[in-house]
KOLMIDO-352064 format. One record per residue (C-alpha): residue number from 1; x, y, z. Coordinates in steps of 0.2 Angstrom, whole numbers. Each point is the difference from the previous one (the first is absolute). Layout:
{NUM,{X,Y,Z}};
...
% end
This chain:
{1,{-112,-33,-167}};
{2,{11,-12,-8}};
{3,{-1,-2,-19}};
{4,{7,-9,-14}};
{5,{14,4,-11}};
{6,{-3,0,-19}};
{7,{8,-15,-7}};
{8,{-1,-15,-13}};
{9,{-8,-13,1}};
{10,{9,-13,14}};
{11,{7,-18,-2}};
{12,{-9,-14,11}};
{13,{9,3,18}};
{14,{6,17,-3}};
{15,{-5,12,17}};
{16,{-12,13,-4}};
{17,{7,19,2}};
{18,{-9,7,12}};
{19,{4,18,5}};
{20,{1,4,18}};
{21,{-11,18,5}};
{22,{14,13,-3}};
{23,{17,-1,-7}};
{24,{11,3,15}};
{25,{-2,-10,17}};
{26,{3,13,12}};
{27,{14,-4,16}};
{28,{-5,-18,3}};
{29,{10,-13,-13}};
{30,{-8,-7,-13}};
{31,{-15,-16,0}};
{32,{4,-14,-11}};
{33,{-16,6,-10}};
{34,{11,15,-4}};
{35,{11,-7,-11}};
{36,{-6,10,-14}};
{37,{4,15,6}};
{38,{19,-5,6}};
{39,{13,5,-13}};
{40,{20,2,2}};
{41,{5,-16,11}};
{42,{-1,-12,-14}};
{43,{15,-6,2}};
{44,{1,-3,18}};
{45,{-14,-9,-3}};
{46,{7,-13,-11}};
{47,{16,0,9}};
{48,{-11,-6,15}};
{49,{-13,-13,-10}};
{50,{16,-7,-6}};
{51,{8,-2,20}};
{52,{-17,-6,5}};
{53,{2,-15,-10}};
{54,{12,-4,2}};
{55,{5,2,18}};
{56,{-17,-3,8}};
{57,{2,14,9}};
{58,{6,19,0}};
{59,{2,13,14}};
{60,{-2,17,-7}};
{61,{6,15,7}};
{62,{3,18,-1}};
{63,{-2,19,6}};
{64,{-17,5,7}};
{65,{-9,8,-17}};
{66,{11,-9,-13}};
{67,{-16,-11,-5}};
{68,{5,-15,9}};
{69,{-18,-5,2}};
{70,{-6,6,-15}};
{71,{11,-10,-12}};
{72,{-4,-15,9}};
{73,{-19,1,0}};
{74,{-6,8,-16}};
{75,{17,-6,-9}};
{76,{4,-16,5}};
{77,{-16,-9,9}};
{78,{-9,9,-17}};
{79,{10,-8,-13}};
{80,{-2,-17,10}};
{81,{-17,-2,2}};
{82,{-2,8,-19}};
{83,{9,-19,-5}};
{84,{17,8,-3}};
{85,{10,-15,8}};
{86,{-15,-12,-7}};
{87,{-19,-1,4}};
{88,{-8,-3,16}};
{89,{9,9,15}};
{90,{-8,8,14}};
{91,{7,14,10}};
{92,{-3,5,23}};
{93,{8,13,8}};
{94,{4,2,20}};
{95,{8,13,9}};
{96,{8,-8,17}};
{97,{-8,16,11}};
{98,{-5,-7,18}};
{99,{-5,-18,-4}};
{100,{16,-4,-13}};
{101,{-1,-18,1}};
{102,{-19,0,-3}};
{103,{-1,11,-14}};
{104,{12,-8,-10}};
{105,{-11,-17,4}};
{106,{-17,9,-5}};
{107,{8,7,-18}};
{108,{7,-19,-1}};
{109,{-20,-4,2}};
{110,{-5,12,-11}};
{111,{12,-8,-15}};
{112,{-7,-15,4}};
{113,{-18,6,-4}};
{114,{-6,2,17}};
{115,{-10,16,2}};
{116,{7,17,8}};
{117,{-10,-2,14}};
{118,{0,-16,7}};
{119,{12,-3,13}};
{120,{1,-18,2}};
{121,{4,-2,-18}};
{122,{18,6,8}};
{123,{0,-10,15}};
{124,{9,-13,-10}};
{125,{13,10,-8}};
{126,{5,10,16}};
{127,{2,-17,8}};
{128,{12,-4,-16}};
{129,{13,14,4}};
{130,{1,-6,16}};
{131,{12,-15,-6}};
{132,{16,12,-3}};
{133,{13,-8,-10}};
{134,{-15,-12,-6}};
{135,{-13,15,-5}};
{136,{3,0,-18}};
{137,{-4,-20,-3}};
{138,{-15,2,13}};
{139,{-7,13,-13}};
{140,{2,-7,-15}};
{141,{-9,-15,6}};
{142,{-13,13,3}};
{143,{-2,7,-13}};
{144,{3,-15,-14}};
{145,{-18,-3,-3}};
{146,{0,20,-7}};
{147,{13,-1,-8}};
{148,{-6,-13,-13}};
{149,{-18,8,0}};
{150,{3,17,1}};
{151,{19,4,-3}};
{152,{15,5,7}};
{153,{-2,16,14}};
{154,{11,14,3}};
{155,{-2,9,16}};
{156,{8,17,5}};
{157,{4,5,17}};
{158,{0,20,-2}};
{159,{11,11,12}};
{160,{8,-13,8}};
{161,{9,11,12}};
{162,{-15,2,9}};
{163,{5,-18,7}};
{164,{15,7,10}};
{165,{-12,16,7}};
{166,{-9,-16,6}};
{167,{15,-7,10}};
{168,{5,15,8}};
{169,{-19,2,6}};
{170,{-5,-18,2}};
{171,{17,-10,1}};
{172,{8,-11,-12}};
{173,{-9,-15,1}};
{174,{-9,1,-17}};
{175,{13,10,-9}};
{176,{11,-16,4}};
{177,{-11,-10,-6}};
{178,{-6,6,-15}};
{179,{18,3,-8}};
{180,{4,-16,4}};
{181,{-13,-7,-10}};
{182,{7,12,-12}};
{183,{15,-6,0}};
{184,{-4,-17,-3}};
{185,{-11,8,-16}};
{186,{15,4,-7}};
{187,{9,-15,3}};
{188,{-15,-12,-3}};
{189,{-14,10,-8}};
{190,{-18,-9,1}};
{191,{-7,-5,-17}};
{192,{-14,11,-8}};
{193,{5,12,11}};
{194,{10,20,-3}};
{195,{2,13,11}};
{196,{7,17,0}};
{197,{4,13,14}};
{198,{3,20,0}};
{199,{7,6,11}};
{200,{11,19,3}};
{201,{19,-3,-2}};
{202,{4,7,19}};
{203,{-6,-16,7}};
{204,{11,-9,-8}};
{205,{11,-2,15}};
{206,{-15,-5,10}};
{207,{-1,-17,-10}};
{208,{16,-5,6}};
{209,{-6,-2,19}};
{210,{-7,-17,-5}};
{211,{7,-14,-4}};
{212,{3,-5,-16}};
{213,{-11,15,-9}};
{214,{14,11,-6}};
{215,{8,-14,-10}};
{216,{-17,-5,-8}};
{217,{-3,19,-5}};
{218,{18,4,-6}};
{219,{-7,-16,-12}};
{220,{-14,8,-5}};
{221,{0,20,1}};
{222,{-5,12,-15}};
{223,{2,17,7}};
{224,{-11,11,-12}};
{225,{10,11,-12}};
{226,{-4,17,-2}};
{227,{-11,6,-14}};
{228,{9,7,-14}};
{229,{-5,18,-5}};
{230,{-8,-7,-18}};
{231,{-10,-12,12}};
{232,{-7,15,12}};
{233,{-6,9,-17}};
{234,{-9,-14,-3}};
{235,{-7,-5,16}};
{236,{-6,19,3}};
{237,{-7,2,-19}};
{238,{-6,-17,-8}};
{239,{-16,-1,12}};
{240,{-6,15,-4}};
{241,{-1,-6,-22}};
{242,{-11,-15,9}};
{243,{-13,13,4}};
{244,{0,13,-15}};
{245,{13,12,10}};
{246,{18,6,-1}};
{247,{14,5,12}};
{248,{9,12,-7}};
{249,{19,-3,1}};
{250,{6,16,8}};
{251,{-14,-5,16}};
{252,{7,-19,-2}};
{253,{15,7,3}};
{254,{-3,12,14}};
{255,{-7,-14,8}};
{256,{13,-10,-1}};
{257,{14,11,6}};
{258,{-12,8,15}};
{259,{-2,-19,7}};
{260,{15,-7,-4}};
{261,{7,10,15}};
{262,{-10,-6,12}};
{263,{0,-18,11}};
{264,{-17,-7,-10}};
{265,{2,5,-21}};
{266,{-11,-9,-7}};
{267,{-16,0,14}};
{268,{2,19,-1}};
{269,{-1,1,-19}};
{270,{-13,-11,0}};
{271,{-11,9,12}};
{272,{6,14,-8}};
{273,{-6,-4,-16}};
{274,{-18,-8,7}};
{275,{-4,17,8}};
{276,{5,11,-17}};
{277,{-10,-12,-9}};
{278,{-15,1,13}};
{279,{1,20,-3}};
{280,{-4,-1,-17}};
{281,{-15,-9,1}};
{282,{1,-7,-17}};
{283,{-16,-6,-7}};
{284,{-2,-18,-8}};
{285,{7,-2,-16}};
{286,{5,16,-1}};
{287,{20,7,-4}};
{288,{8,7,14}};
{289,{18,6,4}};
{290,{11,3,15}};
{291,{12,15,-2}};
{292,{15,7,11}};
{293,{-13,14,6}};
{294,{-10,-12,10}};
{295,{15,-4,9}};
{296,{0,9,17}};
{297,{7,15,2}};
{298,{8,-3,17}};
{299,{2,-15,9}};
{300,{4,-14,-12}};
{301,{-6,-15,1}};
{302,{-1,-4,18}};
{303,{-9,19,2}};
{304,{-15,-8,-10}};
{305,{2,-14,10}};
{306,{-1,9,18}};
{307,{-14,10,-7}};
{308,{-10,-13,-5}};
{309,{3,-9,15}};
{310,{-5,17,10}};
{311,{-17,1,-10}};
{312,{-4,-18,6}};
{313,{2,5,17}};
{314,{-11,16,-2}};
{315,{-14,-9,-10}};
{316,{1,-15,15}};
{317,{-1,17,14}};
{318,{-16,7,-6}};
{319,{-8,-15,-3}};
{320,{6,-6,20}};
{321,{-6,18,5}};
{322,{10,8,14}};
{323,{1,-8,17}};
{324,{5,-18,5}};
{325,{7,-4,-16}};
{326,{12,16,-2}};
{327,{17,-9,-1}};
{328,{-7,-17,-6}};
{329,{10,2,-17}};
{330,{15,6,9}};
{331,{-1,-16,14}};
{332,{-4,-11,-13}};
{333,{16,1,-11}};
{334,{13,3,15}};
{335,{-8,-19,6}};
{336,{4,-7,-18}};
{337,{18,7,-2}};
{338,{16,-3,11}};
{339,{19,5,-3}};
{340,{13,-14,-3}};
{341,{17,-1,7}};
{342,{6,10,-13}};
{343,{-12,13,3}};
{344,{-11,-3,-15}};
{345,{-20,1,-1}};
{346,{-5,-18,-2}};
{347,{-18,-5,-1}};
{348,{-8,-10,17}};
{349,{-16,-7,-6}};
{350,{-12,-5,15}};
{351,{-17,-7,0}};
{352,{-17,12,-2}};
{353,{-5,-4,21}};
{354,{19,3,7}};
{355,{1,16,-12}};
{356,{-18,5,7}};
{357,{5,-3,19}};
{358,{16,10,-3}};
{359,{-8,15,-7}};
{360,{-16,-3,12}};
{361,{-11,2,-14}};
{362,{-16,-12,-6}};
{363,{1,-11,-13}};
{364,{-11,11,-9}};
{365,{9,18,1}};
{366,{15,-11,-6}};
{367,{-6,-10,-14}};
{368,{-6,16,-6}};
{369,{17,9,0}};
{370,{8,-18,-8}};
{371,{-12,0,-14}};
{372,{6,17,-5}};
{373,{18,-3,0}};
{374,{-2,-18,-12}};
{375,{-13,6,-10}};
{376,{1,-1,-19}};
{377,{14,12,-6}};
{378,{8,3,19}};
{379,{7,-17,5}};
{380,{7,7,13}};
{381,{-4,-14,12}};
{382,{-3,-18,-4}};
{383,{-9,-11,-1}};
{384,{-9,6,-15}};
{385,{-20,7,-3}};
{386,{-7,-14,-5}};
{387,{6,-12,17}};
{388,{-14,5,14}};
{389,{11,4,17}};
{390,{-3,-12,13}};
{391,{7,0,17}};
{392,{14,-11,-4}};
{393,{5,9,-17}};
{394,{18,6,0}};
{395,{-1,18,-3}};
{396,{17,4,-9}};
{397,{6,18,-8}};
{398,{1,-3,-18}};
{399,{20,5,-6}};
{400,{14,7,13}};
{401,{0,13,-14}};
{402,{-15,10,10}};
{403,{10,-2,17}};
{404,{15,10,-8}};
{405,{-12,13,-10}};
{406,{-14,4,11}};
{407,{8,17,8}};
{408,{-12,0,15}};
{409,{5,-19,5}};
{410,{19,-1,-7}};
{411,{5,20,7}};
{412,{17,-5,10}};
{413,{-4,16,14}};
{414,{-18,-4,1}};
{415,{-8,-13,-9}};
{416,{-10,-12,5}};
{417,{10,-13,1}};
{418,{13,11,7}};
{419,{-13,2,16}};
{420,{-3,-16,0}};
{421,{19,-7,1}};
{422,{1,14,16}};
{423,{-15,-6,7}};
{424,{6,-18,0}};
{425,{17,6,10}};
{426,{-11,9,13}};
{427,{-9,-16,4}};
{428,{17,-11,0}};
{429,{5,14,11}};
{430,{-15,-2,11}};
{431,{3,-19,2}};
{432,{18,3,6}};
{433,{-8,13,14}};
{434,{-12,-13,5}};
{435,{15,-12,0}};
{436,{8,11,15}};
{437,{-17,2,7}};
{438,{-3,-17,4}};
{439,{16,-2,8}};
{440,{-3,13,11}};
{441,{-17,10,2}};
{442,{8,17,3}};
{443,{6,0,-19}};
{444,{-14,11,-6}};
{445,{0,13,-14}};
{446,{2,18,5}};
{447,{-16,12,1}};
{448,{2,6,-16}};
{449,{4,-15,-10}};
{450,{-15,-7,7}};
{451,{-11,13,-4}};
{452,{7,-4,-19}};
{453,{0,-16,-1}};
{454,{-18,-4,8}};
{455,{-7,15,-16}};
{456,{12,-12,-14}};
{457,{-7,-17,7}};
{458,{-19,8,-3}};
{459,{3,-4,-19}};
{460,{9,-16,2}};
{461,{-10,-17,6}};
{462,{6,-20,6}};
{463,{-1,-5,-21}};
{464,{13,14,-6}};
{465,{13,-3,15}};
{466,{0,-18,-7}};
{467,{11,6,-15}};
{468,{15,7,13}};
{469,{-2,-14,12}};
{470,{-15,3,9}};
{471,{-1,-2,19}};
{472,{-15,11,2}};
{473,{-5,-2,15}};
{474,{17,3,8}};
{475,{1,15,-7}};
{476,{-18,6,7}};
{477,{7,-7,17}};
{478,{16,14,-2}};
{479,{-12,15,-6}};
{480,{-12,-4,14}};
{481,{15,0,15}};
{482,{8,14,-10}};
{483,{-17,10,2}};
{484,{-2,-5,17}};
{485,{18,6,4}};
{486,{-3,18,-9}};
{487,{-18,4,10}};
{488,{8,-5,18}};
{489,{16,9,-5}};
{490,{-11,15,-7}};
{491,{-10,-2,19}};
{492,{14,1,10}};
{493,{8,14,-7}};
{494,{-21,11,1}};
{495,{-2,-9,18}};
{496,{18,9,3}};
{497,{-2,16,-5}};
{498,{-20,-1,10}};
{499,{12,-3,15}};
{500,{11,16,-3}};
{501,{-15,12,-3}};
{502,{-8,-8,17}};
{503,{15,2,9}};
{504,{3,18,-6}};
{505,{-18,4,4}};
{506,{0,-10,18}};
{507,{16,14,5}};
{508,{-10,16,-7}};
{509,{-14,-5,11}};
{510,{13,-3,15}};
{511,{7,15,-1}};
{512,{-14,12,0}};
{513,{-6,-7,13}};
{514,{17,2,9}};
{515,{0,17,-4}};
{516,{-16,6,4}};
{517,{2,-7,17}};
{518,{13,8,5}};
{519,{-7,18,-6}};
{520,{-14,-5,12}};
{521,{13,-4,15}};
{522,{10,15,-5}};
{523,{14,-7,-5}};
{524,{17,9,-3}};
{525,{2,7,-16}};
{526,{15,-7,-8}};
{527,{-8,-17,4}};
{528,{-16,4,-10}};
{529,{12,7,-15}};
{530,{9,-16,3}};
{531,{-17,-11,-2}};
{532,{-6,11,-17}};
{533,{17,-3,-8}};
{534,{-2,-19,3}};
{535,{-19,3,-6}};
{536,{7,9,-16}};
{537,{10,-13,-3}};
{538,{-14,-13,1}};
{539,{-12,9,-10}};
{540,{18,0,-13}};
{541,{0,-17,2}};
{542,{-19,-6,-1}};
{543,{1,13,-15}};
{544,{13,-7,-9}};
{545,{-10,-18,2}};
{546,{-15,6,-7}};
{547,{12,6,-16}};
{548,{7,-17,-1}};
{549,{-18,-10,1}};
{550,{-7,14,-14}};
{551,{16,-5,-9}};
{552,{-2,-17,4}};
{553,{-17,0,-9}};
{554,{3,11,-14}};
{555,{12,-13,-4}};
{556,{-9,-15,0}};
{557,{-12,6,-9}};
{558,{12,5,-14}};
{559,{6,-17,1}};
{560,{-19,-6,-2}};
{561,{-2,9,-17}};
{562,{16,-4,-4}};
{563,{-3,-17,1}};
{564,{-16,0,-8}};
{565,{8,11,-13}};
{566,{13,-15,-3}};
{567,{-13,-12,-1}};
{568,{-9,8,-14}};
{569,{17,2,-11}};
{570,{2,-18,6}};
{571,{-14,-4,-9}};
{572,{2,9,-15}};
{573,{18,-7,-2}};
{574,{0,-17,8}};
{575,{14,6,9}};
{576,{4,6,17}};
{577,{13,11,4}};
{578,{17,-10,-1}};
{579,{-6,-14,-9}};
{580,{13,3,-13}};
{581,{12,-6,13}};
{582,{-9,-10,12}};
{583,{10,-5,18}};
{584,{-6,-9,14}};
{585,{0,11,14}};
{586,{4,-9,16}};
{587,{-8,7,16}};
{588,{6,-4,18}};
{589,{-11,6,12}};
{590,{-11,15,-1}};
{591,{10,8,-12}};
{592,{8,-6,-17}};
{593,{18,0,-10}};
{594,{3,-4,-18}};
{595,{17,-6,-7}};
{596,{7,12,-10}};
{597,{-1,-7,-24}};
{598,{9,5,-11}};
{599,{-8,12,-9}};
{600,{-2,12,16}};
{601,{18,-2,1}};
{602,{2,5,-17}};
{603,{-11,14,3}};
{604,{7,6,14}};
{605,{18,0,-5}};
{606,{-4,10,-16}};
{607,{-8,15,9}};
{608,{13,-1,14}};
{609,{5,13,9}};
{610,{-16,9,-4}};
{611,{-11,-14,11}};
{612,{10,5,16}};
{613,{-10,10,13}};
{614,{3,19,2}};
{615,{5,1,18}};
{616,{-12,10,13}};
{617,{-15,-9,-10}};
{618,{-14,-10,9}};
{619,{-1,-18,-4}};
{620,{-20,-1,3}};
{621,{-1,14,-13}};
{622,{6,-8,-15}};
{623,{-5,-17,6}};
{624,{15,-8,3}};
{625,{-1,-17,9}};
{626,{17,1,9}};
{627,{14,14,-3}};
{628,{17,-8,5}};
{629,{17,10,2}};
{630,{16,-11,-4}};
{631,{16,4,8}};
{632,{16,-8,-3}};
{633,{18,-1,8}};
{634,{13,0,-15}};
{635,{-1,6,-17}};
{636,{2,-15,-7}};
{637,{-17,-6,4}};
{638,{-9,14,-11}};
{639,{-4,-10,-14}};
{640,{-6,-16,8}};
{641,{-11,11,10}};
{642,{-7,9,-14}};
{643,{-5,-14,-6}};
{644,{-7,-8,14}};
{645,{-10,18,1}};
{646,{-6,-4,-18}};
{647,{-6,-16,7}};
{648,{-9,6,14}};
{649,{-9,14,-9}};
{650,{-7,-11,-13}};
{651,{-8,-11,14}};
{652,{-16,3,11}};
{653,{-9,2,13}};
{654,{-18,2,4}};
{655,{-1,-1,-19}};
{656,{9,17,0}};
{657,{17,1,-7}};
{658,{16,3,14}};
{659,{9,16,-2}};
{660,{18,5,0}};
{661,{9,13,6}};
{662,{18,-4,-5}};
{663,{15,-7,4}};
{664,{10,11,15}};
{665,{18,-3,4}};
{666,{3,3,19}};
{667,{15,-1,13}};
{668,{-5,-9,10}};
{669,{-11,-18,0}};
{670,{-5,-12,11}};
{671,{9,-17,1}};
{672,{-16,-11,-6}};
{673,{-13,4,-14}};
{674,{-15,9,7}};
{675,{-15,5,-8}};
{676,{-4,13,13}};
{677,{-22,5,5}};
{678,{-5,12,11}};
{679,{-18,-3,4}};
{680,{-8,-11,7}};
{681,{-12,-5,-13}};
{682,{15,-1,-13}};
{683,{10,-10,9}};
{684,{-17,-11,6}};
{685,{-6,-2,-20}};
{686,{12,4,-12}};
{687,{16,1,5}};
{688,{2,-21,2}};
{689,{-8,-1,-20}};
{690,{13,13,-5}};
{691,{13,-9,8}};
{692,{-5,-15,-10}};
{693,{-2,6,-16}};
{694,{18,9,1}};
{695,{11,-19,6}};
{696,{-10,-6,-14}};
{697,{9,11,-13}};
{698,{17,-2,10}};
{699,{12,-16,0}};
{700,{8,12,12}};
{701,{-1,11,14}};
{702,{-16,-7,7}};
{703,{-9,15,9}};
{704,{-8,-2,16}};
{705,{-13,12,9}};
{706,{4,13,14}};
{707,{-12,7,8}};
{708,{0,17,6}};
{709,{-18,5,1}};
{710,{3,2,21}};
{711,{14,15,-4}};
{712,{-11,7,-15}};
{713,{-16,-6,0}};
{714,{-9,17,11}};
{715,{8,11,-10}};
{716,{-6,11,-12}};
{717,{15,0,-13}};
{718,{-3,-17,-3}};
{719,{-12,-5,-17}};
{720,{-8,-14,0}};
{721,{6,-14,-12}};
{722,{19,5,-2}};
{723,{15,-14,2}};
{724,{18,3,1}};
{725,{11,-14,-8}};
{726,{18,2,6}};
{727,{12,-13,-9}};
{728,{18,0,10}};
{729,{16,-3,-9}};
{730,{1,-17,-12}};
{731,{-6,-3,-17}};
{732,{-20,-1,-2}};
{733,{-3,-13,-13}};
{734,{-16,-2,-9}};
{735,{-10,-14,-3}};
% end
């Protein structure tokens, strides 16, 4: 509870003191109501009063945790509505979030007198910054009757930055039209009327994509000057005299220096210093003190802070129970946070109904983990306790501190956000897939792929895809051709070995039956030896069948529980395997082939020449799509063929990675580029996509097939899924 502070007795009009509930806010900034508690930017604070008056209007900014809001809102809105620049002025705040234009109309309202809540109250002030250039006089005629009732009004639009985030989401059309009546302010400000923005000094650039707004701010800035060290004793040790306590210098000072490394000083010490303060316990009335031994041993300030965050998110777990509600804490906060162009957590404030169908929680399971991340003494998440959540409310993480501290959400390998930035390229990488499918129908994904990307979508719904460009049900179209394709392609290749084992069968039968008629007719000897070779043979034969459908089984169902166990890590990662590096793999036919990235040619390159095959070694054994033997005519071609080799294996086929077997200078060469099969099946399936993928890393030669399954295909030397590429003389150039 709040309480009085001891004092004498007060002049007619001067404020009571009234203490706020604990000496040290926590993460969020500072409320007005606060003032007494804020120590160390007194001087900002008049610098600012004193710019306030008389410019009319002053654009505040600075680095993320320098206090920006802080000194605006319990320094300088405080001192005005205490009567420092004269009695009588009132005080709004707006934050442009989704609506911009309408929230700055409805704080506009609210200094008017009009109540929070009623929105057509507003109605006439939004229509008023319509008018551009004209804004400003269209306001103060709004607000004149106010002013000689009630005052003059100062109104604070707080982290103005989030205006650009809203053109780049929604467009320009607001942002352009609220700096212009900006700009105007500055050049005409309305009478009765004061405004003030914060805003972080990296957007500085952004204002000067509208007309006009970068000359009206270079007018009116005030970027916020560090706090001395003097001034950071003081803000850390006079709350605590407010409520009979001490900070010992040695912990102010530890404090100071653990903080002043990190991107958000001052949240961190003040968090810092509202947890040490919660640990005490320190009973009304009663002296307590703060030592360098309540500091944390390990971790520093942001430890404390990823703990506490931790111990929020255990409490909210067992109160959820297991089940449903499992990663509700985890999908809440990647939803609230994105990554800027510079690769910063920012915050992305949504509404309580969008974060509840992105998450595909209840409104209830939701509020419940909400109101445990902004309740008294967490601030976490805005808006504050004592606001009830409606579907509309803007749910918004409280300081970009958290995003930065929180070790499970801000971990660069694995972190939440970390998943959720490589999620978001797997569904761009999706789109791009389904971009070729609908062009042509064959365009599928390859088995495996599928298999992957049907167990990741299980956790994803239409509301998520939204954020990375949506096209839902295009993509269910892809998966559901992509699946298709995999069961007929699994089919044939079942109803193909079925056809072996029956043929096989079929000429045992024939052959007993051959040979036990001619015992009976007494045929000649050597004939019947003749007939029970052949038999042997086909018993060999149907034998070695049976082998392969055995084989044939036993693999499938080591790719079921493979598959399954995939799923499962899937789910307890959020991440299928290659997510970290997602490709579209484009499929022609019944079977697929993946360009080659980067980081597979990275890979490959650094472990070659160990990557090369051993020679004698059986490509089905080590599950090798294709294995490929380059040849070349001159010398001089080595490297440009080692490289194309690099290439080639760091591509795929049939989801399974194309193997090697060097680079083997020869005498003599044919007079075109070949890329040489010797079975059927080969040159039917694979050989035109192999063909294809090589002339697309080569400007020159360009390979063609030949086909020399008729001379090779019967015997038995031959492997199945071996190429020959035979480059004659003349440079090969890569693409």
């Amino acid at each position: 509870m709040s309480r009085a502070v001891d004092q004498a007795p007060q002049d007619a009009g001067t404020p009571a003191v009234t203490l706020p509930p604990r000496p040290y806010p926590g993460l969020r900034p500072f409320d007005p109501e606060e003032w007494p508690i804020f120590f160390g930017r007194e001087q900002a604070v008049d610098d600012l009063l004193d710019r306030l008056v008389r410019q009319r209007l002053v654009f505040v900014h600075g680095d993320s945790g320098s206090g920006k809001s802080s000194v605006v809102r319990a320094g300088l809105l405080a001192q005005l509505e205490q009567g420092r620049a004269g009695p009588g002025w009132k005080t709004a705040i707006a934050w442009p979030r989704r609506a911009p234009l309408w929230h700055v109309a409805q704080a506009l309202a609210r200094l008017a007198g009009a109540d929070a809540d009623d929105e057509g109250a507003a109605l006439p002030w939004r229509r008023a910054l319509n008018f551009g250039a004209d804004a400003p006089a269209a306001l103060a005629e709004l607000y004149a009757p106010t002013l000689a009732a009630r005052g003059p009004g100062c109104l604070l639009i707080d982290q103005f930055e989030e205006l650009f985030q809203h053109a780049r989401r929604e467009g320009p059309a607001e942002a352009r039209a609220l700096t212009e009546v900006l700009s105007a302010w500055q050049a005409q400000p309305p009478a009765g009327l004061y405004l003030v923005t914060t805003m972080r000094s990296e957007y500085l650039g952004a204002c000067a994509r509208f007309p006009g707004f970068a000359q009206a701010v270079n007018a009116v800035q005030y970027l916020l000057p560090p706090m001395s060290h003097g001034d950071l004793l003081r803000a850390v040790r006079e709350p605590a005299r407010l409520y009979d306590g001490e900070v010992s210098r040695e912990l102010a000072e530890r404090l100071i220096a653990d903080a002043g490394g990190s991107h958000d000083p001052l949240p961190l010490m003040q968090h810092t210093l509202m947890r040490l303060h919660a640990g005490l316990k320190p009973q009304p009335e009663q002296p307590w003190r703060l030592e360098l031994a309540h500091f944390p041993a390990t971790g520093g300030c942001t430890g404390l802070l990823s703990g506490h965050a931790d111990d929020i998110a255990a409490a909210v777990r067992a109160q959820l129970g297991a089940g449903t509600h499992e990663r509700l804490v985890e999908d809440l906060f990647r939803a609230l946070t994105d990554i800027n162009p510079d690769g910063l957590a920012i915050r992305r404030p949504m509404p309580l109904e969008s974060l509840a169908a992105v998450t595909r929680s209840d409104l209830s399971a939701l509020r419940t983990v909400i109101d445990a991340f902004r309740a008294d003494g967490v601030s976490f998440l805005t808006p504050p306790p004592a606001r009830p959540l409606q579907p509309h409310t803007l749910i918004d993480v409280g300081h970009e501190a958290l995003l930065r501290a929180w070790r499970v959400l801000a971990n660069p390998a694995d972190g939440w956000l970390a998943r959720e930035f490589r999620n978001g390229l797997v569904w761009r990488a999706l789109l791009v897939q389904t971009d070729s499918f609908e062009q042509d129908a064959s365009n599928v994904l390859a088995p495996t792929t599928t298999d992957e990307r049907l167990a990741w979508m299980a956790r994803r719904n239409p509301a998520w895809a939204e954020r990375y460009g949506g096209g839902w049900p295009r993509v269910s179209q892809l998966l559901a051709a992509s699946a298709a394709a995999r069961d007929q392609d699994r089919q044939s290749r079942q109803e193909a070995l079925q056809a072996r084992i029956r043929a096989a069968r079929l000429r045992l039968v024939l052959g007993l039956g051959l040979i036990s008629a001619l015992a009976v007719l007494g045929g000649g000897a050597w004939f019947v030896a003749e007939m029970q070779d052949e038999l042997q043979e086909s018993r060999l034969q149907f034998a070695a069948a049976q082998a392969v459908r055995v084989q044939n089984e036993r693999l499938v169902a080591d790719l079921d529980a493979e598959r399954r166990r995939s799923a499962m890590l899937m789910a307890a990662a959020d991440l299928e395997p290659g997510a970290g590096a997602p490709g579209v793999t484009r499929r022609t036919g019944r079977r697929g082939s993946s360009a080659p990235d980067a980081a597979a040619v990275a890979a490959w390159a650094a472990s070659a020449p160990s990557v090369l095959a051993r020679p004698g070694s059986d490509p089905g054994a080590t599950g090798s799509a294709a294995w490929i033997y380059l040849h070349i005519a001159d010398p001089a071609q080595r490297s440009a063929a080692e490289s194309l080799g690099r290439l080639i294996a760091a591509s795929t086929l049939d989801g399974q990675r194309i193997t090697m077997r060097g680079v083997e200078l020869v005498k003599a060469a044919p007079a075109r580029p070949e890329l040489r099969c010797f079975s059927e099946v080969d040159c039917r399936d694979d050989a035109p996509r192999l063909r294809d993928l090589i002339n697309g890393l080569l400007t020159s030669p360009q390979v063609a097939v030949t086909d020399l399954s008729a001379r090779y295909g019967n015997s038995p030397n031959v492997r199945p899924r071996n190429f020959e590429v035979w480059l004659p003389p003349g440079a090969v150039v890569l693409k």
